[in-house]
C-alpha positions as CSV (number, residue, x, y, z in Angstrom):
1,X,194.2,112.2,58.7
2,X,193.4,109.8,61.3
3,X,193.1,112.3,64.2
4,X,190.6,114.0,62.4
5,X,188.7,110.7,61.5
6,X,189.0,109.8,65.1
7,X,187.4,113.1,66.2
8,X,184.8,112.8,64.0
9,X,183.4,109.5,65.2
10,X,184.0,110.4,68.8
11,X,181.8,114.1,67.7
12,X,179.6,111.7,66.2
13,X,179.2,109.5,69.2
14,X,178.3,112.2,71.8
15,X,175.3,113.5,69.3
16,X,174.1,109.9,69.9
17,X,174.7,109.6,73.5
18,X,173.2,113.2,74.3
19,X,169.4,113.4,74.9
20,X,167.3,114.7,72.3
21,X,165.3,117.3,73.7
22,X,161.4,116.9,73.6
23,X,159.4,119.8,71.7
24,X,155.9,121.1,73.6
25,X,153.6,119.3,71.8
26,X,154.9,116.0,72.6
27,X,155.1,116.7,76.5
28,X,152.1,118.2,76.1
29,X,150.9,114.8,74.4
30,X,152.4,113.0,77.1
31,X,151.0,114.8,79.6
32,X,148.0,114.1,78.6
33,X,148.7,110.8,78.2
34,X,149.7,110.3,81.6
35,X,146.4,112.4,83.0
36,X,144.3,109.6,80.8
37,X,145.7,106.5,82.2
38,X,145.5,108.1,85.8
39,X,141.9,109.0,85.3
40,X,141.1,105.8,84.3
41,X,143.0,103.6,87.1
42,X,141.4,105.9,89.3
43,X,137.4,105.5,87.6
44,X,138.4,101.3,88.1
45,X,139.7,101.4,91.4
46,X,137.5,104.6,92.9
47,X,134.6,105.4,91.2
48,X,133.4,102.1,89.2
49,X,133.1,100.5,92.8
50,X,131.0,103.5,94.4
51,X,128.9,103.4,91.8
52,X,128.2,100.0,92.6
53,X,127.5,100.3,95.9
54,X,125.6,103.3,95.2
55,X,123.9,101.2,92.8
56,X,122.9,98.6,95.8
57,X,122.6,101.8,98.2
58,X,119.3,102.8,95.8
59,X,117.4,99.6,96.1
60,X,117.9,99.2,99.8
61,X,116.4,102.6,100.1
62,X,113.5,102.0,97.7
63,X,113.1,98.8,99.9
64,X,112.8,100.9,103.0
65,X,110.7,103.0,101.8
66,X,108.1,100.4,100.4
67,X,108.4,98.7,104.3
68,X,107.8,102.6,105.6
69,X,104.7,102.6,103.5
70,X,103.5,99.3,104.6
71,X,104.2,100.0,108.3
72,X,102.4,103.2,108.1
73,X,99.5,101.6,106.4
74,X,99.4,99.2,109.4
75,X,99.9,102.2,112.1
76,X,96.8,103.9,109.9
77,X,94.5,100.6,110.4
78,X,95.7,100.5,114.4
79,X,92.3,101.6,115.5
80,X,90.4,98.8,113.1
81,X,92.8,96.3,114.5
82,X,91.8,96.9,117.9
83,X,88.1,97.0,117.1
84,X,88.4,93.7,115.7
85,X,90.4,92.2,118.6
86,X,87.9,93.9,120.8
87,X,84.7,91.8,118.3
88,X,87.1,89.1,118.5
89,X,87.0,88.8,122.5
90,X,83.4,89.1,122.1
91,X,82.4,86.5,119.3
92,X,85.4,84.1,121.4
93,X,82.8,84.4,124.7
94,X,79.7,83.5,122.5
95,X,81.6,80.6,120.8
96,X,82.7,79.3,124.8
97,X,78.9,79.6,126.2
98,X,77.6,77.5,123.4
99,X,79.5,74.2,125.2
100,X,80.1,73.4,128.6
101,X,83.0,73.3,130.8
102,X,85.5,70.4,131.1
103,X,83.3,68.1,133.0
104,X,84.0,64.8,135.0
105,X,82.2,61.9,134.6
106,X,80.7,62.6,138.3
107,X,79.2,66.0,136.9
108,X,77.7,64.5,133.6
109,X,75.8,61.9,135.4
110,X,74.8,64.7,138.1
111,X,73.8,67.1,135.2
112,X,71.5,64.5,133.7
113,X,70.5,63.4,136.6
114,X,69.6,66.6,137.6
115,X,67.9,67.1,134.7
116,X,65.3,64.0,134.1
117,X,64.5,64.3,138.1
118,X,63.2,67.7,137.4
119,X,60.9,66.7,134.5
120,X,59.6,64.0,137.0
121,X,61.5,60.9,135.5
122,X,62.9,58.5,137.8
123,X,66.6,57.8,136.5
124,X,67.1,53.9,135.8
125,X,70.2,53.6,133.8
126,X,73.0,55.8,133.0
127,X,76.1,55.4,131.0
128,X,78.5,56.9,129.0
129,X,81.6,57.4,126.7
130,X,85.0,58.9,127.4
131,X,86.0,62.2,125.9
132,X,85.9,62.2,122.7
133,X,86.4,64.2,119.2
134,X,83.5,64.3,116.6
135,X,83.0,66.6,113.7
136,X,80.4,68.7,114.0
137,X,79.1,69.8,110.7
138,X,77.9,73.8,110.2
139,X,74.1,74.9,109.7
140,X,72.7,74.2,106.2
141,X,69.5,75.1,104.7
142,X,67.9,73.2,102.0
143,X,65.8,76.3,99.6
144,X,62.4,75.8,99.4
145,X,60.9,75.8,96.1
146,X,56.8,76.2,95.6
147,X,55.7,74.0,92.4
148,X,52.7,75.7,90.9
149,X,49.9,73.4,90.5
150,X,48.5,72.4,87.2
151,X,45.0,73.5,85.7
152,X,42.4,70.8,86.7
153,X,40.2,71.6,83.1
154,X,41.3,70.3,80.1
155,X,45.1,69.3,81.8
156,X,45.2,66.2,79.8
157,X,43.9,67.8,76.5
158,X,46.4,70.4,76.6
159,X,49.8,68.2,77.4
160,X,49.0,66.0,74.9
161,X,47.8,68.9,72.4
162,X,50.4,71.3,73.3
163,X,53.5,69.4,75.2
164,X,56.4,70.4,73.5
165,X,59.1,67.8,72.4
166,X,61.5,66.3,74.7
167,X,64.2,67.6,73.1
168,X,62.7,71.4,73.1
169,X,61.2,71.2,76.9
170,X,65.0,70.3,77.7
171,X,66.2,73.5,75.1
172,X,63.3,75.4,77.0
173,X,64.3,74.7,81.0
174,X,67.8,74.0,81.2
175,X,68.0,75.1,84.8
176,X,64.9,73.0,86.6
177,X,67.4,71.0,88.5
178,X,70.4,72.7,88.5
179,X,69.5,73.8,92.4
180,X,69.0,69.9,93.2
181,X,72.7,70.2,92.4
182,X,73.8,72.9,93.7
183,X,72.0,71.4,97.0
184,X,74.2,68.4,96.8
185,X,77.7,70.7,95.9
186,X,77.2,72.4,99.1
187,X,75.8,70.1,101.6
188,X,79.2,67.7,100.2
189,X,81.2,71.2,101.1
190,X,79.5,71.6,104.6
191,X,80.6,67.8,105.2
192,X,84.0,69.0,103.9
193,X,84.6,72.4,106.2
194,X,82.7,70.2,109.4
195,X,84.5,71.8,112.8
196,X,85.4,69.7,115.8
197,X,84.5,69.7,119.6
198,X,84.7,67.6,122.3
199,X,81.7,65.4,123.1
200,X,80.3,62.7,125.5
201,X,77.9,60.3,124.3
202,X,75.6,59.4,127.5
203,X,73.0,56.8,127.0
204,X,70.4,56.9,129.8
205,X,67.0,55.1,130.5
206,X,64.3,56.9,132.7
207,X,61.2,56.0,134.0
208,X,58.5,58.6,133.1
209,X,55.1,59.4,131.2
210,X,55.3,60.9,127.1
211,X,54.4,64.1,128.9
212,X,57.9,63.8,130.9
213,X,59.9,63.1,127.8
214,X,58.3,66.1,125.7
215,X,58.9,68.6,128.2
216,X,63.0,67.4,129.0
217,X,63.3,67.6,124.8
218,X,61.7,71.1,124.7
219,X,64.4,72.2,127.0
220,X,67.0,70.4,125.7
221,X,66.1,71.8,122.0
222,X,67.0,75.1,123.6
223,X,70.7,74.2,124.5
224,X,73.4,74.4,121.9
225,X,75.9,71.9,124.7
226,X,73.3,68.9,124.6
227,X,71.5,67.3,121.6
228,X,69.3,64.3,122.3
229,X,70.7,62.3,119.0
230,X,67.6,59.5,119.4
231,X,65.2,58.5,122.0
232,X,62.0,56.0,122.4
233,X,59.1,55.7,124.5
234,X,57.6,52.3,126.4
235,X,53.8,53.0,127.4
236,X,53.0,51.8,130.8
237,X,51.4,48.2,131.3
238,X,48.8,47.3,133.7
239,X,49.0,43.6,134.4
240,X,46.7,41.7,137.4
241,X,47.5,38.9,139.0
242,X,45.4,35.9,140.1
243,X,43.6,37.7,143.1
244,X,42.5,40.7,140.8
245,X,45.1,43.1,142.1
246,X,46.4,45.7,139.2
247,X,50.2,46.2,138.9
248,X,51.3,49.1,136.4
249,X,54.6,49.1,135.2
250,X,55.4,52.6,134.4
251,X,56.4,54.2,131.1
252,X,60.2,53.5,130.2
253,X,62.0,56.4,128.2
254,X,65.2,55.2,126.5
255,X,68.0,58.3,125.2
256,X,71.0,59.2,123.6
257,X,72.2,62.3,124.9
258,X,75.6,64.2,122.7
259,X,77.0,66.8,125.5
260,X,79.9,68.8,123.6
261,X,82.5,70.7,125.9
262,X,85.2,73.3,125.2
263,X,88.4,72.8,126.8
264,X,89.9,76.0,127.1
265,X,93.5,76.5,125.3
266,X,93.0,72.7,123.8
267,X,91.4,73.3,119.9
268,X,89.5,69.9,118.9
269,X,90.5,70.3,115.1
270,X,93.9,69.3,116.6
271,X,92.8,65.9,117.8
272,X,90.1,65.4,114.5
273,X,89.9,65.4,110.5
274,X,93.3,64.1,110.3
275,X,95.0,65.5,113.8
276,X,96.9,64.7,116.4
C-alpha cells in the first residue's frame, strides 16, 4: 500500500512539472501581443521622431518658399531699381551744384573779392567765420487768400440790420481760420524736418554807389551757394574845406554774405540737430 501511494504522488508530481501545452488561440493571442508592443516601440523610437522632424522639415520649406517669392519679386523690380539708382545719380549731381566746393579761406575772400570788383566796388573790409554747420530750413509757401470787399451802400445799415449773432456767425464759419493754423502747424514742421549744410558767414564792407550794390544782389539772388543774409548802404558825402575845395567820400556798402559748401562723403546732418 505504500508503493502504490508513493507512485501516485511521484505520477502526480511529473503532471506538475511537465509543461502544459498552449492551444492556438492563445499563441495566436500572444502573437499578436508581441506584434503590438513591437509596433509600438518601433512608432516611439522610429516614426514619432520622423514625424517630428518632418513636422519642422514643412515649415522650413514653406519658409523658403515665402523668401523664393520675395527674391523673385525683388529680381522682377531689378529694372525699377536701376532706374532709380540711375534718377538717384542724377538728383545727387543737382543737389552737389547747388553749393560750392570745399573752399579755403584764401578762395572765399578771392570769390568775393572777385565778385564786388566786378560790380565796380572797391573792397574795404573782409572777414569771416570758420566752417560751420547751420540748419537750413526747406521752401515754404504761405497760401494766399483774396478777401472780398464789402458793399460801400447801405454796409452799415445791413450789419447792424442783418448781422447774425455771435454765437451763429461762429455755427455759420467754423473754418475762417483754420488755414491761419494750419499755416503755423507746418511752418513749426518745416522748422522741425530743417536739413544741414556747411556754411561760412563772410562779413565784407565795399566802397560803391546803390547802383553797385543792386546789380551784385541781382546776381547773387540767382545763386543757391551764396545768400546775402543783410546789407546797408552809406550815401556819399561831399564836404569842402576852408579853401573851397570839394572832397566826396564815396558811398560805403556794408554785407553779410552765407556761402554754403558740400563736402563730398562728409553729410552735415552728422555734425547738426543733435550730431556728432
Amino acid at each position: 500500500m505504500a508503493d502504490a501511494g508513493g507512485a501516485r504522488f511521484i505520477k502526480d508530481e511529473k503532471k506538475i512539472v511537465t509543461s502544459r501545452k498552449l492551444k492556438g488561440n492563445e499563441v495566436s493571442t500572444i502573437v499578436i501581443i508581441a506584434i503590438v508592443a513591437v509596433a509600438a516601440l518601433g512608432a516611439y523610437f522610429i516614426l514619432f521622431p520622423m514625424f517630428t522632424k518632418m513636422g519642422a522639415l514643412s515649415t522650413e520649406i514653406e519658409n523658403l518658399k515665402t523668401k523664393e517669392t520675395e527674391i523673385k519679386a525683388q529680381i522682377a523690380q531689378t529694372e525699377i531699381f536701376h532706374e532709380q539708382y540711375e534718377q538717384a545719380k542724377t538728383d545727387y549731381n543737382v543737389y552737389f551744384s547747388y553749393f560750392h566746393s570745399p573752399m579755403d579761406p584764401e578762395i572765399v575772400d578771392e570769390r568775393v573779392t572777385s565778385m564786388l570788383i566786378a560790380h565796380d566796388m572797391t573792397p574795404a573790409t573782409l572777414s569771416m567765420t570758420t566752417l560751420n554747420v547751420e540748419s537750413v530750413a526747406p521752401y515754404f509757401a504761405y497760401e494766399l487768400r483774396v478777401n472780398p470787399l464789402p458793399d460801400a451802400q447801405g454796409a452799415v445799415a445791413d450789419a447792424e440790420t442783418e448781422a447774425p449773432p455771435a454765437e451763429e456767425a461762429e455755427a455759420d464759419e467754423p473754418g475762417e481760420y483754420d488755414h491761419i493754423y494750419n499755416l503755423q502747424e507746418d511752418a513749426a514742421q518745416a522748422v522741425q524736418d530743417a536739413s544741414y549744410a556747411f556754411v561760412y558767414t563772410v562779413n565784407v564792407s565795399a566802397y560803391g554807389d546803390r547802383a553797385n550794390l543792386y546789380t551784385f544782389l541781382a546776381q547773387v539772388a540767382n545763386m543757391t551757394a551764396m545768400h546775402v543774409i543783410s546789407f546797408d548802404f552809406t550815401d556819399p558825402v561831399t564836404t569842402k574845406d576852408s579853401d573851397g575845395k570839394a572832397t566826396t567820400t564815396p558811398g560805403r556798402i556794408n554785407m553779410e554774405i552765407k556761402m554754403y559748401v558740400l563736402i563730398d562723403g562728409v553729410p552735415a546732418i552728422d555734425f547738426g540737430g543733435g550730431g556728432r
